[in-house]
PQR file of N, CA, C, O and H, with PARSE charges and radii, in Angstrom:
ATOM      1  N   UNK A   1     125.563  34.118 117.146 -0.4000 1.5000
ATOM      2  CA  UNK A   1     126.513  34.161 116.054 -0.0000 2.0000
ATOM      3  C   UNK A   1     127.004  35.586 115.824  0.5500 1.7000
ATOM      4  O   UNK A   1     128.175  35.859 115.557 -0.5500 1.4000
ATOM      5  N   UNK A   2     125.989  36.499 115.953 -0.4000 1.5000
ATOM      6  CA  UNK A   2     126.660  38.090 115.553 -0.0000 2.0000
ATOM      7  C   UNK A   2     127.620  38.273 116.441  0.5500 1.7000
ATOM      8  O   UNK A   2     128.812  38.191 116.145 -0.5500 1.4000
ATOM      9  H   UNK A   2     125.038  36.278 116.170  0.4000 1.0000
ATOM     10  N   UNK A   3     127.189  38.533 117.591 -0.4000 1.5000
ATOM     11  CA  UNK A   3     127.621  38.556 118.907 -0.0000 2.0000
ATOM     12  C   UNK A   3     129.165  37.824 119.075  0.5500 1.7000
ATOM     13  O   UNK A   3     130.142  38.397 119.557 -0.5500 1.4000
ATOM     14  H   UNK A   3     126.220  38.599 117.830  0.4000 1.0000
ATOM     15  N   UNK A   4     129.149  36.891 118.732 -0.4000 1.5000
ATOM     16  CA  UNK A   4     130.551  36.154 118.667 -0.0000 2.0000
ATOM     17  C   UNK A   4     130.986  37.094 117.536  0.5500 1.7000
ATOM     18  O   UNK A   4     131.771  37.828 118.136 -0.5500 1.4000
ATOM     19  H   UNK A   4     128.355  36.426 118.340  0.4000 1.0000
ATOM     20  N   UNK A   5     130.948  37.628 115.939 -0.4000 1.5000
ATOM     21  CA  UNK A   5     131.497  38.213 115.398 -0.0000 2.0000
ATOM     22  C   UNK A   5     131.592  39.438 115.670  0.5500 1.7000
ATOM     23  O   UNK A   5     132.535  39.968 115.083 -0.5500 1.4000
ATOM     24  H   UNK A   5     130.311  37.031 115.451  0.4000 1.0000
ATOM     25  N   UNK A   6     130.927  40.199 116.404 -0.4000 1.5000
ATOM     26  CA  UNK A   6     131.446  41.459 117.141 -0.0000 2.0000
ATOM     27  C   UNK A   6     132.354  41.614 118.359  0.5500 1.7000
ATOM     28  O   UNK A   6     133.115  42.518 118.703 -0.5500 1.4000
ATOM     29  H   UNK A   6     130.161  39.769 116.881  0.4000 1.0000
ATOM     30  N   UNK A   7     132.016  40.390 118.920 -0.4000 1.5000
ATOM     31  CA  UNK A   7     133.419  39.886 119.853 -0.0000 2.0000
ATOM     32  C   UNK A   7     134.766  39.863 119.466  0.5500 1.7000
ATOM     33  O   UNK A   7     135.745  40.087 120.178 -0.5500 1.4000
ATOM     34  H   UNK A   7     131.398  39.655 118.641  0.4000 1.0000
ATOM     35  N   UNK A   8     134.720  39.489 117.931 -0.4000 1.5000
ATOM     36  CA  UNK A   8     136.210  38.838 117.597 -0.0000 2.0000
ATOM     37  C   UNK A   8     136.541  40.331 116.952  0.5500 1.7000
ATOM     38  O   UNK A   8     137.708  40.685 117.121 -0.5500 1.4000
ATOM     39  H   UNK A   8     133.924  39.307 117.353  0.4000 1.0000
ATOM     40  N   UNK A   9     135.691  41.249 116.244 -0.4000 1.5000
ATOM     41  CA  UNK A   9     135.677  42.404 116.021 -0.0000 2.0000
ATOM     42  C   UNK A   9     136.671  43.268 116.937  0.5500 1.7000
ATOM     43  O   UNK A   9     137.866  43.548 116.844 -0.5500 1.4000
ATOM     44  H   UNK A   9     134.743  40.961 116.107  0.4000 1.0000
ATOM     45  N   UNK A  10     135.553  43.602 117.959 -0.4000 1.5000
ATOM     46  CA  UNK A  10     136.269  44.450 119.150 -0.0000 2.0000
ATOM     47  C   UNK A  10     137.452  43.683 119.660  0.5500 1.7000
ATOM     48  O   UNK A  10     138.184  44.452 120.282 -0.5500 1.4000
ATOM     49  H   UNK A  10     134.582  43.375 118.034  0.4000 1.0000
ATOM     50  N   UNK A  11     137.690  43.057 119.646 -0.4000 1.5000
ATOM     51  CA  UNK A  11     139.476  42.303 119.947 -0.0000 2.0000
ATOM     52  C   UNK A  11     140.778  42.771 118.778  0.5500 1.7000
ATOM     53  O   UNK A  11     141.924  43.181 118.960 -0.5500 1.4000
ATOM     54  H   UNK A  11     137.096  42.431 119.141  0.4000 1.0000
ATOM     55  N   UNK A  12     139.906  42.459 117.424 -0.4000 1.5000
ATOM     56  CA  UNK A  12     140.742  43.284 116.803 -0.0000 2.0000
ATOM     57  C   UNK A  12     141.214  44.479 116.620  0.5500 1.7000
ATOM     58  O   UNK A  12     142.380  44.691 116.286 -0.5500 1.4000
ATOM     59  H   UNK A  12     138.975  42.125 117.276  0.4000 1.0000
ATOM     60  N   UNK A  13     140.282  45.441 116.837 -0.4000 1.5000
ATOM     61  CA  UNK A  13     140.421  46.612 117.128 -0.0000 2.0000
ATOM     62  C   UNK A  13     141.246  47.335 118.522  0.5500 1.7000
ATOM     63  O   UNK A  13     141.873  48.389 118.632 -0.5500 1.4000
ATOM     64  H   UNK A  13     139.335  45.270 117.109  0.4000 1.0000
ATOM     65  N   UNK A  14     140.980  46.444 119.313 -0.4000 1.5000
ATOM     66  CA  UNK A  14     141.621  46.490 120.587 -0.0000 2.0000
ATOM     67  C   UNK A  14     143.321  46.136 120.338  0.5500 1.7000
ATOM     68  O   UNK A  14     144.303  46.848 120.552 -0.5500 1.4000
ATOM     69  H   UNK A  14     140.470  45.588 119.224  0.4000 1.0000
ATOM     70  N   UNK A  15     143.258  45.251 119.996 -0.4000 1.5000
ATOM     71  CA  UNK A  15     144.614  44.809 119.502 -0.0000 2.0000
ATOM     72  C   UNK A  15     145.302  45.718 118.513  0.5500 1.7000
ATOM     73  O   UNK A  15     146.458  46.098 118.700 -0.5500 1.4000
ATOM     74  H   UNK A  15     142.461  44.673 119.822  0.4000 1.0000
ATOM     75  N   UNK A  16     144.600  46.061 117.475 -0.4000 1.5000
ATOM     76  CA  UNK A  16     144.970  47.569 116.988 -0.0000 2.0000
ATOM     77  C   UNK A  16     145.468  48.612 117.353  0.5500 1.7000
ATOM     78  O   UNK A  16     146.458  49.097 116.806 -0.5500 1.4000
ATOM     79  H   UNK A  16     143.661  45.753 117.323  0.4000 1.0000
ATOM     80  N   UNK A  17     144.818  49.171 118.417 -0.4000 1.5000
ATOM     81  CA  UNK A  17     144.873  50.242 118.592 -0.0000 2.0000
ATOM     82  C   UNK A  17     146.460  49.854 119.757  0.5500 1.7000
ATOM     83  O   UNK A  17     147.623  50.255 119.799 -0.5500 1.4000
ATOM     84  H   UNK A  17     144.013  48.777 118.861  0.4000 1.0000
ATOM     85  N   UNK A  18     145.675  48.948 120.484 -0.4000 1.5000
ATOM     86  CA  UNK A  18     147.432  48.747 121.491 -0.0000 2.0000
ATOM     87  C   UNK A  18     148.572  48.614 120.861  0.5500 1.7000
ATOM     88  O   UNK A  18     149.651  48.819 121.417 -0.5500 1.4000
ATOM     89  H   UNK A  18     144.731  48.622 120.450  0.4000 1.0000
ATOM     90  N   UNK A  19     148.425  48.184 119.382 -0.4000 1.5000
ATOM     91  CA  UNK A  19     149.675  47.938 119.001 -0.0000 2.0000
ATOM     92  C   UNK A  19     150.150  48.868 117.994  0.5500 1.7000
ATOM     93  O   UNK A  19     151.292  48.802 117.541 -0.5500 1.4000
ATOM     94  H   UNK A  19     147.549  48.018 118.931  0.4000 1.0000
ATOM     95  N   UNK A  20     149.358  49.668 117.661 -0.4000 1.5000
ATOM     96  CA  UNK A  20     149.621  50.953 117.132 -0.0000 2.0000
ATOM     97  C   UNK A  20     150.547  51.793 118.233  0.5500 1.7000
ATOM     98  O   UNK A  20     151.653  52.162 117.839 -0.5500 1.4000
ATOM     99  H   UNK A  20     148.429  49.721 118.029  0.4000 1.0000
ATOM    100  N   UNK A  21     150.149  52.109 119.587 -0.4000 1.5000
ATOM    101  CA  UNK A  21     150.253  52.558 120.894 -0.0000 2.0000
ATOM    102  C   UNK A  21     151.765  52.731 120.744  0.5500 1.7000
ATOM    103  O   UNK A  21     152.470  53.728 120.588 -0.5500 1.4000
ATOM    104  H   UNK A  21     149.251  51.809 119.907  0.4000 1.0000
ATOM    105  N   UNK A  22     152.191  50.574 120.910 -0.4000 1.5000
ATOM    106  CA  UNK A  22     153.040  50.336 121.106 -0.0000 2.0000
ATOM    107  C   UNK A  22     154.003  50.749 120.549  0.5500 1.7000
ATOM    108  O   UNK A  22     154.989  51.186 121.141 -0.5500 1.4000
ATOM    109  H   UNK A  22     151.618  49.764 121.037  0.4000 1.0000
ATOM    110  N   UNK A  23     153.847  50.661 119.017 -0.4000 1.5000
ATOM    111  CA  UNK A  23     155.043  51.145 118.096 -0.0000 2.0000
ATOM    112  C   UNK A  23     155.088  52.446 118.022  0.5500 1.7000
ATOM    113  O   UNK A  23     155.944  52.861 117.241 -0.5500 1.4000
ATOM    114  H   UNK A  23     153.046  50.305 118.536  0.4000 1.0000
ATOM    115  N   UNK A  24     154.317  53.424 118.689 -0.4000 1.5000
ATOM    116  CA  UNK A  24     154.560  54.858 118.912 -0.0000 2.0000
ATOM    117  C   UNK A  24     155.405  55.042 119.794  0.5500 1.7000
ATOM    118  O   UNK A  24     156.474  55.517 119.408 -0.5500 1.4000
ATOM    119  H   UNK A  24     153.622  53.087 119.323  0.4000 1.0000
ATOM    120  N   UNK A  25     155.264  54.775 121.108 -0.4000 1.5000
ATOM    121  CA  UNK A  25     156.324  54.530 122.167 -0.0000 2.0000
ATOM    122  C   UNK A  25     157.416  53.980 122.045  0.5500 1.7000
ATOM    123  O   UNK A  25     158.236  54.188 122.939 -0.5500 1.4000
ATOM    124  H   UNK A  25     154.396  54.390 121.422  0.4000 1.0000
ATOM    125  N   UNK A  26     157.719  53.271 121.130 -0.4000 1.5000
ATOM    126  CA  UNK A  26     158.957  52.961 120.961 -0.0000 2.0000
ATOM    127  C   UNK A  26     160.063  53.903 119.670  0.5500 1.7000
ATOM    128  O   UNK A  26     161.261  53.857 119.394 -0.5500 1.4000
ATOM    129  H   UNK A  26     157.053  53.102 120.404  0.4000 1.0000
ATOM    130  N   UNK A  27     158.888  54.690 119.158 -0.4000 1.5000
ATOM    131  CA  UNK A  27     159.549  55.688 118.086 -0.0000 2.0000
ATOM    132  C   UNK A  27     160.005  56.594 118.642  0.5500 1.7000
ATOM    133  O   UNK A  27     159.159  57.103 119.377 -0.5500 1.4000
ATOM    134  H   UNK A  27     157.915  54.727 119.383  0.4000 1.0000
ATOM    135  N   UNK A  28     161.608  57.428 118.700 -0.4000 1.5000
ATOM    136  CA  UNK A  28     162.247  58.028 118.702 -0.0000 2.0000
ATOM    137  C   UNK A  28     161.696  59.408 118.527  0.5500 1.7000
ATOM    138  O   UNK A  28     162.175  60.240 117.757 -0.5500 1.4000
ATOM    139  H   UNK A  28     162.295  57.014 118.103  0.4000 1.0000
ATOM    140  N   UNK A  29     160.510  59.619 119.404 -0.4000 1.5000
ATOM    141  CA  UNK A  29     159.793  60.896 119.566 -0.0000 2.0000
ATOM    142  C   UNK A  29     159.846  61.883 120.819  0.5500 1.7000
ATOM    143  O   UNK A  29     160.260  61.204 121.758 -0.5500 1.4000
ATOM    144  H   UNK A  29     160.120  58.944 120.031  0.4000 1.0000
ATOM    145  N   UNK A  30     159.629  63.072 121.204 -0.4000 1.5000
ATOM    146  CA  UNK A  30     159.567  63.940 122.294 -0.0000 2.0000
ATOM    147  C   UNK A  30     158.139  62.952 122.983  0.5500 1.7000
ATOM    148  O   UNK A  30     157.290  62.361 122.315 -0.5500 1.4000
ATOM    149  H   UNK A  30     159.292  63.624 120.441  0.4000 1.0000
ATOM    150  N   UNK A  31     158.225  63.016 124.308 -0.4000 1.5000
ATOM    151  CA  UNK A  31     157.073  62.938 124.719 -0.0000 2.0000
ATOM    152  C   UNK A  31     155.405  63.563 124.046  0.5500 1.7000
ATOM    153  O   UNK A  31     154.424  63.019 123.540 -0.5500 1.4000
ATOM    154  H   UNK A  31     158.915  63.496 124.851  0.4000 1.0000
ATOM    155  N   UNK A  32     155.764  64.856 124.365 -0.4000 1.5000
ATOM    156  CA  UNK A  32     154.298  65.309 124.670 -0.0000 2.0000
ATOM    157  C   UNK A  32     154.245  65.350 122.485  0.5500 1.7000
ATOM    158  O   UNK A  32     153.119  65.060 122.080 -0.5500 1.4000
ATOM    159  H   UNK A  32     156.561  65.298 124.777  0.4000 1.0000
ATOM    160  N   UNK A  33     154.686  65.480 121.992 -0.4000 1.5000
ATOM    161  CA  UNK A  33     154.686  64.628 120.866 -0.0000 2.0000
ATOM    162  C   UNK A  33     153.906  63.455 120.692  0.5500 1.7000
ATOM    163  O   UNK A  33     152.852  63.554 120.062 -0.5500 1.4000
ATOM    164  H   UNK A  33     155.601  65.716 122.321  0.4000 1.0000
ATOM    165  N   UNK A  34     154.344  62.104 121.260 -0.4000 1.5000
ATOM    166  CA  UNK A  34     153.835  61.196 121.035 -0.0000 2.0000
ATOM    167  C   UNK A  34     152.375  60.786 121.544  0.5500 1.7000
ATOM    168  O   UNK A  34     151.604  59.919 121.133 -0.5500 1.4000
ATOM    169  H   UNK A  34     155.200  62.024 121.771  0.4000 1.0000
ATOM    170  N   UNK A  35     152.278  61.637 122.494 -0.4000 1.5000
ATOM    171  CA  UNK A  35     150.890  62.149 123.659 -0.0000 2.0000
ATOM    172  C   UNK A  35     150.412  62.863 122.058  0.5500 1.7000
ATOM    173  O   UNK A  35     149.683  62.253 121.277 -0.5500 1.4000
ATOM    174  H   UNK A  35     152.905  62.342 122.828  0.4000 1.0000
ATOM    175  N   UNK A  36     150.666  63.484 121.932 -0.4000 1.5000
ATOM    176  CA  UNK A  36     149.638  64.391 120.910 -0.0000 2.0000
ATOM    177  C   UNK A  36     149.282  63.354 119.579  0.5500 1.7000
ATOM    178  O   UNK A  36     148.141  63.332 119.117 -0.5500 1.4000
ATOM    179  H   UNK A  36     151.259  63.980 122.567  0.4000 1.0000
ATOM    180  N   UNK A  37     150.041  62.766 119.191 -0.4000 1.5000
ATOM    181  CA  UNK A  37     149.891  61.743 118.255 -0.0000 2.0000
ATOM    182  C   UNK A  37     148.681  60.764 118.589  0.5500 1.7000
ATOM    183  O   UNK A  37     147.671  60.646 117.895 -0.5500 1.4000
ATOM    184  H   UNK A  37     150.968  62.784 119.565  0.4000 1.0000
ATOM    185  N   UNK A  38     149.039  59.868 120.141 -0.4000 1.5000
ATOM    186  CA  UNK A  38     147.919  58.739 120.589 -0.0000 2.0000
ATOM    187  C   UNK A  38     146.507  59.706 120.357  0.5500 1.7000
ATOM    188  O   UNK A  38     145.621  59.288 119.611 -0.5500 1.4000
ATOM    189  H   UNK A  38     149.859  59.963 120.705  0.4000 1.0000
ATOM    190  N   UNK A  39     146.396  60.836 120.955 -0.4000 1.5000
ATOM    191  CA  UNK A  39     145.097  61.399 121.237 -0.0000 2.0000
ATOM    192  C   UNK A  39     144.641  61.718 119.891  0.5500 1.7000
ATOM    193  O   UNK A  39     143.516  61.413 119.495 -0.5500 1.4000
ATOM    194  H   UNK A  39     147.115  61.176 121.561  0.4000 1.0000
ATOM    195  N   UNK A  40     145.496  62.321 119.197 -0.4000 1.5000
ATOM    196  CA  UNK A  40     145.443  62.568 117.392 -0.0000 2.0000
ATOM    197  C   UNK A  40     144.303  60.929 116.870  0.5500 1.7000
ATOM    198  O   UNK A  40     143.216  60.744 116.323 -0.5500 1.4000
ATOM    199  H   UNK A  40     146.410  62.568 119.519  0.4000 1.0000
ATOM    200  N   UNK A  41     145.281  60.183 117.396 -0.4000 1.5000
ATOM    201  CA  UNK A  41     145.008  58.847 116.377 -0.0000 2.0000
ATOM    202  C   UNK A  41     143.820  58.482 116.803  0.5500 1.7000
ATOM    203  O   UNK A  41     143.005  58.024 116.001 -0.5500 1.4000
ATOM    204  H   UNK A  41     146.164  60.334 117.840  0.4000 1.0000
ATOM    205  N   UNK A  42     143.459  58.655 118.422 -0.4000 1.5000
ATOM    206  CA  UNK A  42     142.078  57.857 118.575 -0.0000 2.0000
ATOM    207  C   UNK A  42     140.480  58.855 118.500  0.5500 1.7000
ATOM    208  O   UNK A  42     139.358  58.348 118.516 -0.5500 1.4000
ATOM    209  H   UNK A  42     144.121  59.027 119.073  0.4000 1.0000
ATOM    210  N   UNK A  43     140.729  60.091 118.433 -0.4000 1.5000
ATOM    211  CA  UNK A  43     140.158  60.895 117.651 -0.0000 2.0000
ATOM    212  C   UNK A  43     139.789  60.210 116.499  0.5500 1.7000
ATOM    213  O   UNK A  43     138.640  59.775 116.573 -0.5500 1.4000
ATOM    214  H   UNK A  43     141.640  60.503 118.420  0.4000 1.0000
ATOM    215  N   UNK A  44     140.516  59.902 115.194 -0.4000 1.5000
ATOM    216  CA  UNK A  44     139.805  59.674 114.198 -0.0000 2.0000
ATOM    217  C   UNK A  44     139.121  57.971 114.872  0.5500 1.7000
ATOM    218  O   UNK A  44     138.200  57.365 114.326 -0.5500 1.4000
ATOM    219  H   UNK A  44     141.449  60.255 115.133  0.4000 1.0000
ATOM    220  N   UNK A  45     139.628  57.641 115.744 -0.4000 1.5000
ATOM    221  CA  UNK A  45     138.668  56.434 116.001 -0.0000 2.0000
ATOM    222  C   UNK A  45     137.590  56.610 116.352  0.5500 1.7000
ATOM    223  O   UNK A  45     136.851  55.624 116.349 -0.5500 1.4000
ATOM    224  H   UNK A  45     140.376  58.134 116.188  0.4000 1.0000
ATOM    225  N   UNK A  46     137.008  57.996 116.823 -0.4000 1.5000
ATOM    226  CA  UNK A  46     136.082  57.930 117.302 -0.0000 2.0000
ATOM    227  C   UNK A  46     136.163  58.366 118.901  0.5500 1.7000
ATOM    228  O   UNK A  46     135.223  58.930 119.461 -0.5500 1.4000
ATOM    229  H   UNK A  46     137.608  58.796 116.826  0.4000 1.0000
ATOM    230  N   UNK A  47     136.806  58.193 119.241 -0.4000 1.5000
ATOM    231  CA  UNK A  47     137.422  58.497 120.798 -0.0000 2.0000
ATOM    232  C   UNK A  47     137.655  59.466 121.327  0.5500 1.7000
ATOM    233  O   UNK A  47     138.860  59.714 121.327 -0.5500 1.4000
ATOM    234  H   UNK A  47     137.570  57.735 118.787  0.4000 1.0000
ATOM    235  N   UNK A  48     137.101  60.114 121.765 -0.4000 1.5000
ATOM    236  CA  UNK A  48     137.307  61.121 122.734 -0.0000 2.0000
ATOM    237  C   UNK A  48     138.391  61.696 123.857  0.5500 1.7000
ATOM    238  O   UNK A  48     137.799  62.535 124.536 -0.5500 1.4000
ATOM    239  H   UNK A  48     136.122  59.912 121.765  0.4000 1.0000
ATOM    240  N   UNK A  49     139.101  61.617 124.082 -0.4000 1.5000
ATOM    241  CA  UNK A  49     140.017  61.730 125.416 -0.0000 2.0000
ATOM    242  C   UNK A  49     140.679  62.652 125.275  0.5500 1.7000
ATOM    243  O   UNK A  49     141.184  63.171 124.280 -0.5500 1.4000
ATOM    244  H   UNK A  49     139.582  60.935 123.530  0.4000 1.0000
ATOM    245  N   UNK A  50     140.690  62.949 126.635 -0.4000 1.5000
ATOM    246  CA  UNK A  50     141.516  64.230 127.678 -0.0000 2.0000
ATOM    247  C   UNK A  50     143.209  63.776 127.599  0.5500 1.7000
ATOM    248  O   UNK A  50     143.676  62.707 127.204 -0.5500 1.4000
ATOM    249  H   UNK A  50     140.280  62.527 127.444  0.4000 1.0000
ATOM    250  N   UNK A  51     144.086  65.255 128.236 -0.4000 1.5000
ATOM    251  CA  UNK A  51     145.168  64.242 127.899 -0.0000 2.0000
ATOM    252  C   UNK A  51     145.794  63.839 129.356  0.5500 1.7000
ATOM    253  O   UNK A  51     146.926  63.461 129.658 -0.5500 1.4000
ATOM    254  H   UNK A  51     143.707  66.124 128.556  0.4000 1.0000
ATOM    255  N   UNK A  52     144.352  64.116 130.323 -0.4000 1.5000
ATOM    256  CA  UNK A  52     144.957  62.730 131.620 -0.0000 2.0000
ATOM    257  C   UNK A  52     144.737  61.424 130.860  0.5500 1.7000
ATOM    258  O   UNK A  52     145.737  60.724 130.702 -0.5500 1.4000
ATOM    259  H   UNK A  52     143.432  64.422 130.078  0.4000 1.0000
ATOM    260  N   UNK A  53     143.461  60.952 130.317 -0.4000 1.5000
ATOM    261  CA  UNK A  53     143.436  59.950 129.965 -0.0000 2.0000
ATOM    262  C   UNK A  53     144.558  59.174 128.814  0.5500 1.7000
ATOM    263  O   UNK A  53     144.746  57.968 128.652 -0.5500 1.4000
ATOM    264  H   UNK A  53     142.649  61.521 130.445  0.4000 1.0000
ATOM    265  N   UNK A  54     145.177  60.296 128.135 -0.4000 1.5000
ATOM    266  CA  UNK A  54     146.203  59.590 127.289 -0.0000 2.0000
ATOM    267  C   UNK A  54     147.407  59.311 128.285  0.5500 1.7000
ATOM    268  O   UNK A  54     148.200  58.373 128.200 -0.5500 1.4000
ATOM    269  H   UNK A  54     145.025  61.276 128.266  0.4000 1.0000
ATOM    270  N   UNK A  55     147.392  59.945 128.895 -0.4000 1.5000
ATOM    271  CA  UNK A  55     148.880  60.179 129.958 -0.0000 2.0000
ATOM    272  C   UNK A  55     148.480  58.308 130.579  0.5500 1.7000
ATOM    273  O   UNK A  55     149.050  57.271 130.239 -0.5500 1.4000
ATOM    274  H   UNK A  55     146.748  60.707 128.964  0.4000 1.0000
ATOM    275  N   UNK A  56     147.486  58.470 131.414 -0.4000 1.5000
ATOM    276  CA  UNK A  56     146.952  57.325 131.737 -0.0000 2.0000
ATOM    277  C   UNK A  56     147.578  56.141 131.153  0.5500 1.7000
ATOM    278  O   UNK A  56     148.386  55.317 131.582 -0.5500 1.4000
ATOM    279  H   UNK A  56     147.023  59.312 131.690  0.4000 1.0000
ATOM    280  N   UNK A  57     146.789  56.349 129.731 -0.4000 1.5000
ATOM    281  CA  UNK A  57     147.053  54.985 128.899 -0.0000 2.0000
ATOM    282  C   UNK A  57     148.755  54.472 128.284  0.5500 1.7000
ATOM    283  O   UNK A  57     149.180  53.383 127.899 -0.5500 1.4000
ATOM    284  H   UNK A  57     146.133  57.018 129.382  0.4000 1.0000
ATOM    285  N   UNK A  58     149.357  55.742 128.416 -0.4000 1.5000
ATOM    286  CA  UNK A  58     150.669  55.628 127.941 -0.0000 2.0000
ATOM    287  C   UNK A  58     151.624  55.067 129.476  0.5500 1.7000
ATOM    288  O   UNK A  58     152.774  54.630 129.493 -0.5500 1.4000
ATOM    289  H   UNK A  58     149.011  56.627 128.729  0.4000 1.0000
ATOM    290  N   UNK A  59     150.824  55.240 130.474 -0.4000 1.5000
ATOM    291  CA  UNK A  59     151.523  54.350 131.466 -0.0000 2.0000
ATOM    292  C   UNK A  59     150.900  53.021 131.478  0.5500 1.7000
ATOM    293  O   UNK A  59     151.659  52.065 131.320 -0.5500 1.4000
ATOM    294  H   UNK A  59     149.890  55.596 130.460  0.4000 1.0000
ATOM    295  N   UNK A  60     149.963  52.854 131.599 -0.4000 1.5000
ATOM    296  CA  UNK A  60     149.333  51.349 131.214 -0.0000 2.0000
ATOM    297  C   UNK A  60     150.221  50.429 130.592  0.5500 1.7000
ATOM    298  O   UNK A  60     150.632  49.340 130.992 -0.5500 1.4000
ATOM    299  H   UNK A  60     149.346  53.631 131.727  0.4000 1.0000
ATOM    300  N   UNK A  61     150.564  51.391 128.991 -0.4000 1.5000
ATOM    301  CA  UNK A  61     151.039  50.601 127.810 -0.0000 2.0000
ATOM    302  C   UNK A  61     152.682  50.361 128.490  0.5500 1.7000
ATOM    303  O   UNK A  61     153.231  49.259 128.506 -0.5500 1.4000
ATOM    304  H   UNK A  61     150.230  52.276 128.667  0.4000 1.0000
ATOM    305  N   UNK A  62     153.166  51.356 128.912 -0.4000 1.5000
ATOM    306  CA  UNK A  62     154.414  51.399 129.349 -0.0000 2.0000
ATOM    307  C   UNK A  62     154.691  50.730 130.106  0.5500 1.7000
ATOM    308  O   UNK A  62     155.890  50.493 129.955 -0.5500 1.4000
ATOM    309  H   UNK A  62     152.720  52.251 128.899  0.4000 1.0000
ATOM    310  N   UNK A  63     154.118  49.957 131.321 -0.4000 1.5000
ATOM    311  CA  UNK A  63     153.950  49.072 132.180 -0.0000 2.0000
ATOM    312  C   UNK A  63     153.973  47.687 131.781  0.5500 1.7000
ATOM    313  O   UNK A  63     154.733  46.835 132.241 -0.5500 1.4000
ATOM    314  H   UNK A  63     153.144  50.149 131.443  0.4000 1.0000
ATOM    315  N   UNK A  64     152.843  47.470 130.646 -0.4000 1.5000
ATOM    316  CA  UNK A  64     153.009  46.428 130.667 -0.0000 2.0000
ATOM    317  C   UNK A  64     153.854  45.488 129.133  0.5500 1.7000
ATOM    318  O   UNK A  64     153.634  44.438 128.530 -0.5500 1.4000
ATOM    319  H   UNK A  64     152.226  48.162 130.273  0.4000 1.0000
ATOM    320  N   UNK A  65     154.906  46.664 129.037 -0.4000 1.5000
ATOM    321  CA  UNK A  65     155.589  46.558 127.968 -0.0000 2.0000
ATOM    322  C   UNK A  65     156.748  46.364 128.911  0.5500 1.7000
ATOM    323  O   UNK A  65     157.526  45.532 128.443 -0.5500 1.4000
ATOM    324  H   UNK A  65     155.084  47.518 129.527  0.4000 1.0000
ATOM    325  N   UNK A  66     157.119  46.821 130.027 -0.4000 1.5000
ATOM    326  CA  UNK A  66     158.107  46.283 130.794 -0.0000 2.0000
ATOM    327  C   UNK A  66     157.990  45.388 131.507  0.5500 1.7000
ATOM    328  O   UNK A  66     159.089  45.157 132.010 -0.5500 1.4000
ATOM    329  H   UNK A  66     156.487  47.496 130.407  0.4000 1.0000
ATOM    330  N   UNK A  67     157.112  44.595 131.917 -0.4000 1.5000
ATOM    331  CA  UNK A  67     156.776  43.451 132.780 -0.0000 2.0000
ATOM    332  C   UNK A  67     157.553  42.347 131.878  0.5500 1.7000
ATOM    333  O   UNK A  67     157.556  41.163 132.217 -0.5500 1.4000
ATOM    334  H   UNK A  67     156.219  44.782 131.508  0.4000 1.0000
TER
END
């Protein structure tokens, strides 16, 4: 039972954070701007990352926002 509620947990959060992502990338920002923002934001999550890894994730998101 926990386990299932930490499941549905981490989905939300996941879903969060991608869709936070999302509506950054689509805001009318400079790049390395919006790079500084994602890494900004998941900092207070707790998150750690370099900014290959944001670069990374902002093609991820970018990818599969154009598919």
């Amino acid at each position: 039972m926990i386990m299932k509620q930490l499941g549905i947990l981490y989905a939300f959060l996941g879903g969060a954070i991608v869709g936070c992502a999302t509506a950054m990338l689509f805001a009318p920002e400079k790049g390395s701007d919006l790079r500084s923002r994602i890494k900004d934001m998941l900092k207070k999550k707790g998150f750690d990352v370099s900014d290959d890894e944001v670069e990374r994730l902002v093609r991820q998101i970018s990818a599969q926002i154009e598919e």
